[in-house]
N, C-alpha and C positions, 0 to 999 in steps of 0.2 A: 155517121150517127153521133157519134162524141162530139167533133166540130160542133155540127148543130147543136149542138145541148150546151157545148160552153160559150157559142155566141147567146143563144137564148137567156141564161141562168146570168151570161155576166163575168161566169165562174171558170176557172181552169178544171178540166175534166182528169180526174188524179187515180182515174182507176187501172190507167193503162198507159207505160210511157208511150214515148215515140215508137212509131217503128213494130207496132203489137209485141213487143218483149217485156216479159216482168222483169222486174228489178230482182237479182239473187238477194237474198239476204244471208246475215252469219253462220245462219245455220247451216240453210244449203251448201255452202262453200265448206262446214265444220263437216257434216254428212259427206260429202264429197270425196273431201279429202281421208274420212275413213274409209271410205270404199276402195280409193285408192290404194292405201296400206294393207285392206286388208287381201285384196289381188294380187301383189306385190308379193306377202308373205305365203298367199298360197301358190303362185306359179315359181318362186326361189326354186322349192327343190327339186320339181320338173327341169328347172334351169339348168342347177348342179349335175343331174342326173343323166341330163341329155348331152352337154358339155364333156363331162370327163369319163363316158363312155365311148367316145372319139378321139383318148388320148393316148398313148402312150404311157408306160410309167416314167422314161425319162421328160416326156412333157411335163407329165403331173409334177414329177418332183423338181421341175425350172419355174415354172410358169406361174403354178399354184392350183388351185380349186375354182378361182373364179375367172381366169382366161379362156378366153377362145381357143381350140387347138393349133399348135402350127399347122400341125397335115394331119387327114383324115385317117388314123387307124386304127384296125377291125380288131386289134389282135384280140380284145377283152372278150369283145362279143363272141369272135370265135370259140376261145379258149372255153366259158360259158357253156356254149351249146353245146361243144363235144365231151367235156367233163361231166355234164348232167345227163345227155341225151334229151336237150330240152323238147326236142318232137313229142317223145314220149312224154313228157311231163304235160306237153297242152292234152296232149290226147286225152290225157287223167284225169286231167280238170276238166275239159269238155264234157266229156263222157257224167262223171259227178256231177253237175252244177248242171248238165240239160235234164237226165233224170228226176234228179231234185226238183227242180221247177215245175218239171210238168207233172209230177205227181204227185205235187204240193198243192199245186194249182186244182188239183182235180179234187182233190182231197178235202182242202177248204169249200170247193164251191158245192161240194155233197154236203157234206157237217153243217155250210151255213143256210144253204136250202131248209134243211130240216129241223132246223134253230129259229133263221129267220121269218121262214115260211111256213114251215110244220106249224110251229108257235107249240113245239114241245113243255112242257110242264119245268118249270126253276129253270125258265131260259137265261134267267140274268144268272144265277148261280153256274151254270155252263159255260156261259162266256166268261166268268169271272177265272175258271181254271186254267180255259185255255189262254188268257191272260197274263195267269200268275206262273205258266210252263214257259214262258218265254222271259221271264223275269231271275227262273233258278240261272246261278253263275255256270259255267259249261265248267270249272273244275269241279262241283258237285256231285258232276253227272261221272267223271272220268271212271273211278272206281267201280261205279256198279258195273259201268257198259263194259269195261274192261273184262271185268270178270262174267260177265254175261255173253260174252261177244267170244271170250275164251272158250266157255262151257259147251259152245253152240257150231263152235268152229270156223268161225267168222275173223277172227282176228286175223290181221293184214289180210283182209280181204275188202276191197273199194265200198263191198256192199254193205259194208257195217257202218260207214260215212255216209252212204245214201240213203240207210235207213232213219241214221241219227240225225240228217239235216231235214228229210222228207218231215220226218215230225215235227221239230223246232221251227220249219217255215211252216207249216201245215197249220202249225197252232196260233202264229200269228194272223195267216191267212181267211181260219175260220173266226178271231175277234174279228178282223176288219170286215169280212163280208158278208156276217151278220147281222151291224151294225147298216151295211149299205140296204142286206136283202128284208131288214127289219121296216123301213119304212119303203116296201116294194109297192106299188098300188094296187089294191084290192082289187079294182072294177077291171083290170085285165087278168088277174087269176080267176075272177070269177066268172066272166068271159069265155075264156079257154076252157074251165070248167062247164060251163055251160053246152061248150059244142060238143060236151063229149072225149076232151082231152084228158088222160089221165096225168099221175103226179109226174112220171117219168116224161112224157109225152109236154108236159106246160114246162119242166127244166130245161130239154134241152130244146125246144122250139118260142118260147116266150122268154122265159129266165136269163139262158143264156145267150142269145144272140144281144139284149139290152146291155148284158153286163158284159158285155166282151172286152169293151175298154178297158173298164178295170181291170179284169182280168190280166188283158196283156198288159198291163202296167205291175200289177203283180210279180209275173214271170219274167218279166227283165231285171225286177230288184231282185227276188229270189236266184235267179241267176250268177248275179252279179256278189252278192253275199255270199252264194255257196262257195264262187269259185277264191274271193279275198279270206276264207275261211282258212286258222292256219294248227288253232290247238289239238282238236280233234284230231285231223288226218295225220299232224305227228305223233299221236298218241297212238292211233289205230291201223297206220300204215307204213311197218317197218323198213318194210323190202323198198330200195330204188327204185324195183320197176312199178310199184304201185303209189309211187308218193306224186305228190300233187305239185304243181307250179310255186306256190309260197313255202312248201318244205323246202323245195327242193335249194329255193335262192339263200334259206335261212340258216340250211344245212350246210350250204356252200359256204356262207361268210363267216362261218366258224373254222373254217380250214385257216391254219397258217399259213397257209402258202397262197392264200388270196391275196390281192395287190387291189386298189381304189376301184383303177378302169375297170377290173373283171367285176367289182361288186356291184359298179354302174351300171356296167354292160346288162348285167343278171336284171338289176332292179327293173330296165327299161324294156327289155324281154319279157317283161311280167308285166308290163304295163299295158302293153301294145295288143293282146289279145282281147284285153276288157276292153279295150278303147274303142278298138273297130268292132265289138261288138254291141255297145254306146251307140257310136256313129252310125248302126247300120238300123237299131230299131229306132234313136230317136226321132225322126216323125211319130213310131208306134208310140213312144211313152208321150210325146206331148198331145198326140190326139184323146190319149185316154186320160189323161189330168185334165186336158181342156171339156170333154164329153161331162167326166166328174164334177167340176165347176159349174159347168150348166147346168145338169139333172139339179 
C-alpha cells in the first residue's frame, strides 16, 4: 500500500521506514534509559540482600557487599530463625493481616453500600471523615490507644493491632467503595428491587458478586499493608511471642551481637512470605484492576 502510493504521488512515502519499524527518537532512548536506572535502583537492595545472606561473616568481611559468595552458607538464616522463633513470628503476622483484611473488606463493603447506595443524607461529608482518618499520623493515635488498650486489657494482646488496623484499612476501604458503589447503575437495583429482593438480599446477590474484583483486590493490599505494618505492633506488642515479622527483624538488628549475613538473612525471611503471597493471588489482583478498567 505505501509502495503504491509512492509510485503514484512520485513521492517517497515517509510515514514508516523500512521494514515497518519507527524510527526511536531522543526521547524514547532519554525515557528508556530512565527506566532502566530506575529498575536498577529498585532491584540493588534485593541484590545486596539476597547475596550477603549466603555469606559468611569471613566472606563478608574478604569479598565485600557486593560479591557473589564463595560457598553457600546458611549460618545467618539459621542463626535468625532460632534467635527469634521465626515460625512463630509468620504465624503473628498471618494470623493479623488475614483478620485484618477480611474484616476490613467486610466492613468497607457495609459502610459503602449504605453511603453509596443508601444515598444516606451529608454522603460527601461522610466520606470526607473517613478520608481525613486515614490521613491522622499513627503517632497521634499511640497515646490514646495506649492508654485505651491499657484500660480495656488489651495491651500486648494481637487483638489491639487487629482492632487498630481493621479501622485504619476499613476507613480507606469504605472512601474507595463508595466512590465505586456511588455510580452503581440504578436499572439493576431497581430491577432486583422490583422482584422482590430486599436490601440485604440485592448486597449480597447483585452488589457483591459485581464488585468482587474489587474487592479481592482490596484484600491483597490490606493484607499486604497490615502485614509491612511496624509502629503499632511495636508499641502494642511487647512480649516475643506476640510480636510480628518486622518487630521482630527490627528488634533483632538492634542487638550487638548482630553481624551483616544474620541482618540479611532476617531481612530476606521477611521478604519471602509477602512474596509468595504476591505470587499466588496475582492473577486475583490483575483480574480485578483489569475488571476496574473496564467497568
Amino acid at each position: 500500500m505505501h509502495a503504491t502510493t509512492a509510485i503514484v504521488t512520485g513521492k517517497p512515502n515517509k510515514t514508516r521506514p523500512r521494514g515497518g519499524m519507527t524510527k526511536k527518537r531522543p526521547v524514547d532512548w532519554l525515557l528508556l534509559a530512565l527506566v532502566v536506572i530506575g529498575a536498577l535502583l529498585v532491584i540493588a537492595p534485593f541484590y545486596l540482600v539476597l547475596v550477603n545472606s549466603f555469606k559468611s561473616p569471613v566472606d563478608y568481611a574478604t569479598s565485600g557487599p557486593l560479591a557473589f559468595p564463595e560457598t553457600l552458607d546458611f549460618g545467618g538464616i539459621i542463626k535468625f530463625w532460632e534467635r527469634v522463633n521465626f515460625p512463630e513470628k509468620v504465624w503473628n503476622s498471618i494470623f493479623i493481616a488475614g483478620i485484618v483484611s477480611v474484616l476490613a473488606v467486610v466492613i468497607s463493603m457495609l459502610n459503602a453500600f449504605a453511603i453509596g447506595i443508601g444515598r444516606v443524607r451529608g454522603r460527601s461529608w461522610i466520606v470526607l471523615l473517613f478520608l481525613l482518618a486515614n490521613l491522622l499520623p499513627q503517632e497521634a493515635l499511640l497515646y490514646p490507644l495506649y492508654y485505651m488498650f491499657k484500660s480495656v486489657g488489651l495491651y500486648d494482646n494481637v487483638w489491639s493491632v487487629i482492632i487498630v488496623f481493621t479501622v485504619i484499612q476499613a476507613a480507606f476501604g469504605t472512601y474507595l467503595l463508595s466512590s465505586v458503589y456511588g455510580t452503581f447503575p440504578k436499572e439493576i437495583l431497581e430491577a432486583a428491587s422490583l422482584d422482590g429482593a430486599s436490601r440485604w438480599q440485592i448486597l449480597w446477590r447483585v452488589v457483591f458478586p459485581i464488585s468482587r474484583p474489587t474487592l479481592s483486590v482490596l484484600l491483597i493490599f490490606f493484607f499486604i499493608w497490615t502485614w509491612n505494618e511496624f509502629l503499632i505492633p511495636l508499641t502494642f506488642l511487647a512480649s516475643n511471642a506476640n510480636q510480628t515479622v518486622p518487630v521482630a527483624i527490627s528488634v533483632l538488628q538492634g542487638d550487638r551481637l548482630m553481624d551483616v549475613t544474620t541482618t540479611s538473612a532476617s531481612a530476606l525471611l521477611g521478604i519471602i512470605p509477602t512474596l509468595i503471597f504476591f505470587l499466588i493471588f496475582q492473577r486475583t489482583l490483575t483480574r480485578g484492576i483489569t475488571a476496574g478498567a473496564v467497568k
